[in-house]
C-alpha positions in Angstrom: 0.0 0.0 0.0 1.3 3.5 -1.2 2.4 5.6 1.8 0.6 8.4 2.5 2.3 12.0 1.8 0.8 14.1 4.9 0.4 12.2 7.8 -3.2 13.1 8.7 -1.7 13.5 12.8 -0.8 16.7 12.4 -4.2 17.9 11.3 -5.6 16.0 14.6 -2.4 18.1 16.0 -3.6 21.4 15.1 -7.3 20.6 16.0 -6.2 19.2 19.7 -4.1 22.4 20.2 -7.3 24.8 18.9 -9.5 22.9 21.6 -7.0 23.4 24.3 -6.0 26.4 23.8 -9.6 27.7 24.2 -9.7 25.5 27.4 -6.8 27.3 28.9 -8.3 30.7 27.7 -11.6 30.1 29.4 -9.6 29.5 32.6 -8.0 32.8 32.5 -11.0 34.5 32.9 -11.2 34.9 36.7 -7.9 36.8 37.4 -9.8 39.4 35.3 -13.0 39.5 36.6 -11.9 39.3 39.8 -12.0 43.0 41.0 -14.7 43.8 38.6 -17.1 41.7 40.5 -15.6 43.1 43.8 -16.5 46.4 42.7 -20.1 45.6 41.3 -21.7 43.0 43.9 -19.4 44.0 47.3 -18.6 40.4 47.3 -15.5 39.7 49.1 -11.8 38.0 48.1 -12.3 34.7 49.7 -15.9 34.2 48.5 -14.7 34.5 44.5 -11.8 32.8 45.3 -13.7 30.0 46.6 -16.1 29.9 43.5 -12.9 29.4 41.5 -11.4 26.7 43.8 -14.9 24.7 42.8 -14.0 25.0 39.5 -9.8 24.2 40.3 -11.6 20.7 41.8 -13.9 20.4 39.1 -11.2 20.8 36.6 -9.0 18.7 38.5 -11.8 15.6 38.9 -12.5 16.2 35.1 -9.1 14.9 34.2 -9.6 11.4 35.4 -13.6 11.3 34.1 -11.6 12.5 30.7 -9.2 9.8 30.8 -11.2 6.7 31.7 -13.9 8.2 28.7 -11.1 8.4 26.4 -9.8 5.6 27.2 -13.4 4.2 26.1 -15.1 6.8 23.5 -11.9 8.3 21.9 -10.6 11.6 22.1 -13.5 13.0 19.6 -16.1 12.2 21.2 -14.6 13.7 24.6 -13.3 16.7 22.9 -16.9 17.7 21.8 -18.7 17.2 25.2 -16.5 19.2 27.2 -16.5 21.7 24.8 -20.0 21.5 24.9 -20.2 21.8 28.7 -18.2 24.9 28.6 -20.7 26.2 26.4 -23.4 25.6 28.5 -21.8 27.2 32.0 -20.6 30.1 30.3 -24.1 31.3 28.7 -25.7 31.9 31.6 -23.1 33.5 33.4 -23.8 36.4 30.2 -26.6 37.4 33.3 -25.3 36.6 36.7 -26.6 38.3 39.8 -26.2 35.9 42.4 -23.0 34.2 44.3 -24.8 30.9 44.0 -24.7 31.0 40.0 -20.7 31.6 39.8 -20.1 28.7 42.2 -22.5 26.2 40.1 -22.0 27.5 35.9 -18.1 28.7 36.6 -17.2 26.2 39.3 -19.0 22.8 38.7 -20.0 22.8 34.8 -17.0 25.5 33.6 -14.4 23.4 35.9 -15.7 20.0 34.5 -15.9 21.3 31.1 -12.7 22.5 30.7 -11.0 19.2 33.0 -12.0 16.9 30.0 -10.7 19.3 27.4 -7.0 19.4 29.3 -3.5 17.6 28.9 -5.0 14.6 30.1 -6.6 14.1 26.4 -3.8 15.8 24.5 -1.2 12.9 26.0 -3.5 10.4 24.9 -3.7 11.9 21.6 0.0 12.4 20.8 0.4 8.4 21.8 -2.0 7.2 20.3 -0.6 9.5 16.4 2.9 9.3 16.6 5.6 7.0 17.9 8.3 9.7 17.2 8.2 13.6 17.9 6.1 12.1 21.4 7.5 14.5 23.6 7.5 17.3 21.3 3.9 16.7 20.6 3.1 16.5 24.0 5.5 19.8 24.5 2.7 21.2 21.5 -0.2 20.6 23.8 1.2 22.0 27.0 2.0 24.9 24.7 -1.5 25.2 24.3 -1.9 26.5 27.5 0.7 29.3 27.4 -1.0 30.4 24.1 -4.3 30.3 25.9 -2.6 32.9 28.0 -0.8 34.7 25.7 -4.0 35.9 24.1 -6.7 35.8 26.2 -5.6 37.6 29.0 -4.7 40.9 27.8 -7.6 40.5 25.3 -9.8 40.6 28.2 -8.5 42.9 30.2 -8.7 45.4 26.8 -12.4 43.9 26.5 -13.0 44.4 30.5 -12.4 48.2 30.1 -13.8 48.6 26.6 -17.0 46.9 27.1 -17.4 45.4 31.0 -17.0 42.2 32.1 -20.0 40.3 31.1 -18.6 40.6 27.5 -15.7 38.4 28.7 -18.2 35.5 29.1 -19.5 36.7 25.7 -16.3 36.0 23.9 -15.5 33.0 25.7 -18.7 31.3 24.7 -18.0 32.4 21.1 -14.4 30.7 20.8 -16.1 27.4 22.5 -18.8 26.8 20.0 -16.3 27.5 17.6 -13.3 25.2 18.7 -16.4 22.4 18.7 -17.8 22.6 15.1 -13.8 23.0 13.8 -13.7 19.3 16.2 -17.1 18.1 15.0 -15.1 18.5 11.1 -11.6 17.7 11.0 -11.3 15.4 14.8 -10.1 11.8 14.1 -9.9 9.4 16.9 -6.7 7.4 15.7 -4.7 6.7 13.0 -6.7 4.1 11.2 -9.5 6.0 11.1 -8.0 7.7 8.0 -6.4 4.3 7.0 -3.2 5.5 8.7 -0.4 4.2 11.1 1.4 6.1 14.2 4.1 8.1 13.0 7.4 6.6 13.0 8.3 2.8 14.5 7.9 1.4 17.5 11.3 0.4 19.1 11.3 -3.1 21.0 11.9 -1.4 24.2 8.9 0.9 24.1 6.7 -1.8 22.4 7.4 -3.8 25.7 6.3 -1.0 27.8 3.3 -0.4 26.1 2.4 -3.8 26.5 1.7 -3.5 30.6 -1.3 -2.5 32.0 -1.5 -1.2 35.7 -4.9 -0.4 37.4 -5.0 2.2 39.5 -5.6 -0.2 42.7 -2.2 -1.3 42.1 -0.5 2.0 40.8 -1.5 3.6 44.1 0.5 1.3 46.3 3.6 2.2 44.5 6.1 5.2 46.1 6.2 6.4 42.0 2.8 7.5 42.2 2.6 9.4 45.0 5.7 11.1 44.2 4.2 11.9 40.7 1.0 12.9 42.2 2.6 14.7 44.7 5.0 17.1 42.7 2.3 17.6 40.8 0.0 18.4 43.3 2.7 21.2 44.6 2.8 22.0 40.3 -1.1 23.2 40.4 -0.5 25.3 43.6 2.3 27.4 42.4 1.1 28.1 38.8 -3.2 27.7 38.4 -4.1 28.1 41.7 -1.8 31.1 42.7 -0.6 32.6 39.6 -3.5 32.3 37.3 -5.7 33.2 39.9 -3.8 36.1 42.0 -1.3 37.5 40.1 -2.7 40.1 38.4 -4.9 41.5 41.5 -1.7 41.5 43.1 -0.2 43.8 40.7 -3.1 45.9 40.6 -3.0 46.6 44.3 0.7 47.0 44.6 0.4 50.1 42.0 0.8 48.2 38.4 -1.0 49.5 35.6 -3.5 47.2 33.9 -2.0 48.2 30.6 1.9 47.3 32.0 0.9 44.1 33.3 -1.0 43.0 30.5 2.2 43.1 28.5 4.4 41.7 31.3 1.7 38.5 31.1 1.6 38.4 27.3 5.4 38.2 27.8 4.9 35.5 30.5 2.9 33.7 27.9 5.6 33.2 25.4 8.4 32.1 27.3 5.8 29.9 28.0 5.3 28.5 24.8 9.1 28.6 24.7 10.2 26.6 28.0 7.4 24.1 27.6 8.2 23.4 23.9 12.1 22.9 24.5 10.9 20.8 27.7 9.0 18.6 25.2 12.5 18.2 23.5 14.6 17.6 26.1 12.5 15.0 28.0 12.9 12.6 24.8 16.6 13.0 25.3 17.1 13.6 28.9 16.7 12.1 32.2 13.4 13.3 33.1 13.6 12.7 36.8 16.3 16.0 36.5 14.6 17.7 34.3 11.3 18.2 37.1 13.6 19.2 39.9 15.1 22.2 38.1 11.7 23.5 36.3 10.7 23.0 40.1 14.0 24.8 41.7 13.8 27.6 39.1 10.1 27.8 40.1 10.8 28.3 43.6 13.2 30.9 43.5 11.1 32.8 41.3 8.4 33.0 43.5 10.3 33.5 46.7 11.2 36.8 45.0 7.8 37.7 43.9 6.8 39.5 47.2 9.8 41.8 46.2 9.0 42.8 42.8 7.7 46.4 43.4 8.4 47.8 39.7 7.8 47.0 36.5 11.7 45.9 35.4 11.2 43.8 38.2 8.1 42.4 36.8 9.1 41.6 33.7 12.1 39.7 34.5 9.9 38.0 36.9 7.6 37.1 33.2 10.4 35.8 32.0 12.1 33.1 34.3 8.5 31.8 35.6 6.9 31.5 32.0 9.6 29.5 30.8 8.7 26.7 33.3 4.8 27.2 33.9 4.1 24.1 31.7 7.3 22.7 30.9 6.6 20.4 33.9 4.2 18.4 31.8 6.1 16.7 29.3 8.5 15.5 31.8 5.6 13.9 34.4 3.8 12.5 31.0 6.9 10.6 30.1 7.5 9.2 33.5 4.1 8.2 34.1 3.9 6.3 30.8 7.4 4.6 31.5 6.8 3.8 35.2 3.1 2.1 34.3 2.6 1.4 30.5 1.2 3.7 28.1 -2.2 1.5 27.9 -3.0 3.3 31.6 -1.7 6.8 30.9 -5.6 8.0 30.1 -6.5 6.6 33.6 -3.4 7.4 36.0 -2.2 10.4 34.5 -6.1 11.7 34.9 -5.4 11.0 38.6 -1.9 12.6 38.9 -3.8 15.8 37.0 -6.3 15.5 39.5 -3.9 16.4 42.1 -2.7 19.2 40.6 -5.8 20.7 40.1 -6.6 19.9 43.6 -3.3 22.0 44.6 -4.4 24.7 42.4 -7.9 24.9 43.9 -6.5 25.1 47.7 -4.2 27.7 46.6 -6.8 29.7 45.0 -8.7 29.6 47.8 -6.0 30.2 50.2 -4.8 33.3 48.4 -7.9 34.8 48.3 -8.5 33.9 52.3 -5.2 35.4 53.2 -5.6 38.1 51.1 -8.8 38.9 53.5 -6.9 38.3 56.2 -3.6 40.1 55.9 -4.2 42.8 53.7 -2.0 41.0 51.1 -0.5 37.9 49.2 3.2 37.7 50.3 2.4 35.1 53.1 1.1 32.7 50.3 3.6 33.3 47.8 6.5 32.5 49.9 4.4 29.4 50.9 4.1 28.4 47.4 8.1 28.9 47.0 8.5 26.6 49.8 6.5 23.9 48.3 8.4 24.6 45.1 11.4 23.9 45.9 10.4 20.3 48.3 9.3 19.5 44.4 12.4 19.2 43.8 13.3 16.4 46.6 10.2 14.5 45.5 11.1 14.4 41.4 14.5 13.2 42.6 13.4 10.6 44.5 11.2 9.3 41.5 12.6 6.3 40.3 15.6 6.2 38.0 15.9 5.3 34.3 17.7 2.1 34.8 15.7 0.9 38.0 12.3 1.2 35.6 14.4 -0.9 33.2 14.6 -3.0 35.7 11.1 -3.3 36.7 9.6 -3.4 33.4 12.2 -6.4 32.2 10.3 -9.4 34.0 6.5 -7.9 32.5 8.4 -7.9 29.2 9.3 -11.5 29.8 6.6 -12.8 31.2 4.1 -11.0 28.0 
């Protein structure tokens, strides 16, 4: 049979990074509307904070429901109803007048929404296409997410001042139905849909790998887990949950203009793109146990400094060594959760391992915006998150090596 001359993947490539991209941008909303509802209902910090911790743990539980349904239904199928969902929270938020209707359309239907349409599902797709350019792929969809960044947020805060912030929800219902019709056309599940195979060949070793199966019964009595969960856990806290949610009313009440920061983000959002595109590259080629601990380190530092950063050179220097790492962590964990328990369960455990992360980023939204209530500001919670950054670092070390998962995955290769 005559080869085909454009591998079809890429196409599923570009429609996978559309829908997550429009994911992440729909999570950016509530660092923007933020003060604007502070200002128009006298709700407080904590209680807006909370309604986007509900939709952290939503996001976070939507992972795992992701992964076991694409696991099941394929990526297509998965793609469309939580782009769907996010649809259906964000229209009615177009008129909300009451507390109770952010914490149920934002936080339960937004949050689950957007937790199917997350990394979880872009890992699954990239193994599931292409046997080569894995990582890079996967680096691609992590990417997504610093895009999603790069321009929603200041296209909101422009939209916020030009038109309020209702039209924020306006626009974001507007990209979802249209990230789902370009899924309805051009989505493919796998390769043989289109009569296809994955891109590039198999080698024996990863052929092994991918033949194991572990449930999650047995994953979860295994140190490898937790220390995957766990780093990533401390991952959501220090980027989602704090950043995404409190940087920017931080700025704004330290004397920032809203014009200044926007840039600084936009800036934050391409060194994104940058850091977690190179990490997609260097964890096919380098030990990613090493490569976690000093996305983590650099992390820590960064925001142990934060509290400091009272101008805007400050700032953007700030932008630029905490982009380049915001998502580069993902590639890495991907990889080691796929070698440590076979790529047939990535859907399932990795779903899990995101679930902690989202469950670090809701406490940390919550927590900010509690101790912001409290004591007048965020430094307290910042250095916390710094702290937490840098035991990452212990924890991704302690993962097990290379050669020890060689180790344990020769006698299932034997036994298969």
């Amino acid at each position: 049979m005559k080869s085909r001359r454009f591998f079809y993947g890429w196409v599923v490539v570009a429609v996978t990074f559309v829908a997550l991209l429009v994911s992440a941008g729909v999570r950016t909303a509530p660092s923007v509307v933020i003060k604007p509802l502070e200002a128009e209902f006298g709700w407080d910090r904590a209680s807006i904070s909370f309604a986007v911790a509900v939709s952290l743990f939503a996001f976070g539980f939507g992972g795992p429901i992701g992964g076991t349904l694409v696991d099941r239904f394929g990526p297509r199928r998965v793609m469309m109803g939580g782009l769907a969902l996010v649809s259906v929270g964000l229209v009615p938020l177009l008129a909300l007048q009451q507390l109770w209707q952010l914490h149920l359309f934002w936080g339960l239907i937004v949050g689950v929404g957007t937790g199917t349409v997350t990394n979880v599902l872009g890992a699954t797709v990239a193994l599931r296409w292409f046997n080569r350019y894995r990582g890079m792929v996967v680096g691609i969809f992590g990417a997504a997410s610093a895009a999603g960044q790069l321009i929603f947020v200041p296209a909101l805060i422009a939209l916020v001042t030009a038109a309020g912030w209702r039209s924020v929800f306006g626009v974001l219902t507007s990209a979802a139905v249209a990230a789902l019709v370009l899924v309805l056309i051009f989505m493919r599940n796998r390769p043989s849909d289109v009569g296809a195979e994955p891109l590039g060949e198999a080698s024996t070793a990863t052929a092994q790998t991918d033949s194991r199966q572990t449930s999650l019964r047995d994953a979860i009595r295994t140190r490898d887990f937790w220390l995957l969960a766990g780093s990533f856990f401390i991952c959501g806290y220090t980027t989602n949950g704090m950043i995404g949610t409190h940087l920017l009313p931080h700025t704004l009440e330290h004397g920032f203009v809203e014009a200044d920061i926007s840039w600084a983000l936009a800036i934050m959002g391409v060194m994104n793109i940058f850091g977690t595109m190179a990490s997609g590259w260097l964890s096919d080629r380098y030990d990613n146990r090493k490569l976690l601990a000093m996305y983590y380190g650099f992390r820590g530092l960064s925001l142990a400094a934060l509290p400091f950063v009272l101008e805007m050179q400050g700032m953007l220097i700030f932008s630029i060594i905490y982009g380049l790492d915001w998502v580069a962590t993902v590639p890495p964990t991907v990889n080691l959760t796929a070698q440590r328990f076979g790529r047939t369960s990535l859907g399932t455990l990795y779903g899990w391992i995101f679930c902690s992360h989202m469950i670090g980023a809701g406490i940390a939204s919550y927590a900010g915006g509690l101790f912001r209530d409290l004591l007048g500001d965020y430094h307290l919670i910042f250095l916390s998150a710094a702290v937490l950054g840098l035991l990452a670092v212990g924890l991704s070390l302690n993962i097990s090596s290379p050669r020890k998962l060689r180790a344990m995955n020769a006698p299932a290769a034997a036994g298969d």
